[in-house]
C-alpha positions as CSV (number, residue, x, y, z in Angstrom):
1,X,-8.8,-3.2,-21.4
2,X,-8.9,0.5,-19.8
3,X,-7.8,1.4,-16.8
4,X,-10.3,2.9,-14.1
5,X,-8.8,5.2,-11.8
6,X,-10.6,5.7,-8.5
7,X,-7.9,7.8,-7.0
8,X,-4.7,9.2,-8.8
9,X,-2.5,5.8,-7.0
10,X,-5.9,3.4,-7.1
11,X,-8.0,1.9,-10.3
12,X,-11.0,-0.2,-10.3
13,X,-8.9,-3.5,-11.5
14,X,-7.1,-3.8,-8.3
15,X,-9.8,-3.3,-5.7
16,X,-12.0,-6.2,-8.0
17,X,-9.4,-8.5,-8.9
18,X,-9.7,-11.8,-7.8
19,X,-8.0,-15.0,-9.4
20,X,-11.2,-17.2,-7.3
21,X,-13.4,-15.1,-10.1
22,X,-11.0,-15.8,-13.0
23,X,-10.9,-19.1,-12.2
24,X,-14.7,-19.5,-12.1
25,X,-16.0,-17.5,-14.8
26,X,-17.7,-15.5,-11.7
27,X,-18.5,-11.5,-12.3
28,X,-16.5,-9.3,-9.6
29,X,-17.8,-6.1,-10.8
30,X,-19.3,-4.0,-8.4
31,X,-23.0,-1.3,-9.0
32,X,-25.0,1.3,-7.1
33,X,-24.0,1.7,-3.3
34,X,-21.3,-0.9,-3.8
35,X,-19.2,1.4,-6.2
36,X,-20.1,4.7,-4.5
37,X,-18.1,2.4,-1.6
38,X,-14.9,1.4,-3.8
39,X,-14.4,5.2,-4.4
40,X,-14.6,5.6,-0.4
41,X,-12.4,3.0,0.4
42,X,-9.9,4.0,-2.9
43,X,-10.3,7.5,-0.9
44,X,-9.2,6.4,2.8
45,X,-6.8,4.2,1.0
46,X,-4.9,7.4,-0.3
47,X,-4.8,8.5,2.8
48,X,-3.2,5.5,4.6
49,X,-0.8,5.8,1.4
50,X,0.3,9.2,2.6
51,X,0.4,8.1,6.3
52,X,2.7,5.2,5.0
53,X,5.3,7.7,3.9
54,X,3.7,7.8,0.1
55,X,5.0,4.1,-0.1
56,X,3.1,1.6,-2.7
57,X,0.3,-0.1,-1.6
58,X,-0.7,-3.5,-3.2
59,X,-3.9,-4.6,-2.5
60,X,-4.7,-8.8,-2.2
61,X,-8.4,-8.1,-2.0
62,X,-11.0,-5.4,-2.3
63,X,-14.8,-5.7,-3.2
64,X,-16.5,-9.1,-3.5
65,X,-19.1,-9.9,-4.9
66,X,-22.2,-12.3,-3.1
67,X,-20.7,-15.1,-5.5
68,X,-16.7,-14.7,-4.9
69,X,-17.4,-13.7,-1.1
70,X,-18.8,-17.7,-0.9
71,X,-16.1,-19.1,-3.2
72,X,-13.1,-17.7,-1.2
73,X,-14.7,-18.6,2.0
74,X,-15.5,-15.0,3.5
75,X,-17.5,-14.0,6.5
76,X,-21.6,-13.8,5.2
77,X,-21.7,-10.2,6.6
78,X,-17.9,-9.3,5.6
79,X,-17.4,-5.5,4.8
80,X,-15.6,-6.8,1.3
81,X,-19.4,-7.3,0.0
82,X,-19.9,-4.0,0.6
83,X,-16.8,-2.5,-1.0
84,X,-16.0,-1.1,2.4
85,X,-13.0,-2.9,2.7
86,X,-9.5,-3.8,1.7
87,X,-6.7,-6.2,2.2
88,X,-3.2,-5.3,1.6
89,X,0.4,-4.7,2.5
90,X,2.8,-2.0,2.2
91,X,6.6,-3.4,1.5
92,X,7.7,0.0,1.3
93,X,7.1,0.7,4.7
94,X,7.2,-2.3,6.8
95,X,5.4,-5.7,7.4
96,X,1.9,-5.7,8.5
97,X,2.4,-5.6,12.2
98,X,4.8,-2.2,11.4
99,X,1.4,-1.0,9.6
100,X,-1.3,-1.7,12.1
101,X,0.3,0.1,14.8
102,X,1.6,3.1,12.2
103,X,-2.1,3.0,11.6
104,X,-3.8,2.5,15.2
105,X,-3.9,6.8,16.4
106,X,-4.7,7.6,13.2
107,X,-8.5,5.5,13.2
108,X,-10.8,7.8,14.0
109,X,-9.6,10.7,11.5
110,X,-9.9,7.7,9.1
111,X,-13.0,6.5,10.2
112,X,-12.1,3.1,10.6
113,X,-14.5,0.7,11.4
114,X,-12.3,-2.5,11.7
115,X,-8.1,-2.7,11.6
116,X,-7.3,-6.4,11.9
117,X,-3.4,-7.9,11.8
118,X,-4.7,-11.1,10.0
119,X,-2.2,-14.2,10.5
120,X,0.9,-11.8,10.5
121,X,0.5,-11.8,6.3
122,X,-2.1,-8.8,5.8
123,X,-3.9,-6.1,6.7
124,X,-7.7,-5.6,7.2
125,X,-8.9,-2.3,7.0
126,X,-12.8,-1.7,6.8
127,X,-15.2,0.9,6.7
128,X,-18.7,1.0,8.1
129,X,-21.5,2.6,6.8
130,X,-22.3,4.5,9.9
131,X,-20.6,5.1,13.2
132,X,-16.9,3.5,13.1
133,X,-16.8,1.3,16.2
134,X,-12.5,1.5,16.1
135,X,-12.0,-1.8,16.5
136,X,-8.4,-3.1,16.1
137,X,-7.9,-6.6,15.8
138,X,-5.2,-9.8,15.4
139,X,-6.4,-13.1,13.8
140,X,-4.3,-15.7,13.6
141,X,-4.4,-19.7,14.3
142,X,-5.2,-19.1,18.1
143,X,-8.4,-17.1,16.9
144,X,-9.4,-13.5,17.2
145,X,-8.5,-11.2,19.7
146,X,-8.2,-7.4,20.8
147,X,-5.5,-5.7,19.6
148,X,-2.2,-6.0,17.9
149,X,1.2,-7.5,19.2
150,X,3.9,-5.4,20.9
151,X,6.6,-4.2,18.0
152,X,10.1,-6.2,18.6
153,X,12.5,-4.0,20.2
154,X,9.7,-1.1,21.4
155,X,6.3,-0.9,23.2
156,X,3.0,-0.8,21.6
């Protein structure tokens, strides 16, 4: 199967894989606004890449569709529907805590709707389709709240 590049580090595969789809035959393939939205977030994503020292970025979970957004649980109004968002990590550069706050001066010229630290495994970056409202975000087993945890060793 061919390879779709989005952006010279991103392709279409990775922001649409999803082993919840494989698993049940469901399409993941997004059309129309939705795709005009990978590209976007492909786009921002180089950026981050860059801010990240140029380090590889390895994405967990990009667009979903209506179908795989139910399956794996997510949020009925989650960005992910949308393509305006991504979850990933950067091993490269750090653990996801070390990327949220690399990250967190850097959201308005990135136009980031939504950072989260989610459960100290991943990181949540979306997009909104207007104004960004900034927010930056920890979820873990104690629920949701503002803002990320101070790094070890350093103030945040």
């Amino acid at each position: 199967m061919p390879t779709t590049m989005l952006t010279p580090h991103f392709t279409l595969e990775e922001f649409t894989a999803s082993q919840t789809a494989s698993r049940l035959g469901i399409s993941n393939i997004p059309t129309g606004q939705a795709m005009d939205n990978v590209k976007r977030t492909a786009e921002t994503m180089e950026r981050v890449r860059e801010l990240l020292g140029g380090k590889p970025i390895l994405i967990s979970s990009g667009y979903r569709s209506p179908e795989v957004n139910r399956a794996v649980g997510g949020a009925a109004n989650s960005a992910h529907l949308s393509g305006l968002a991504v979850d990933f990590t950067c091993p490269g550069f750090g653990d996801p805590l070390d990327i949220c706050h690399a990250l967190e001066a850097r959201l308005q010229d990135l136009r980031v709707d939504q950072l989260i630290y989610e459960f100290s495994s991943w990181v949540h970056l979306g997009l909104a389709a207007g104004d960004p409202r900034l927010m930056m975000l920890t979820i873990d087993s104690s629920g949701t709240r503002w803002g990320f945890p101070a790094l070890e060793g350093g103030t945040a």
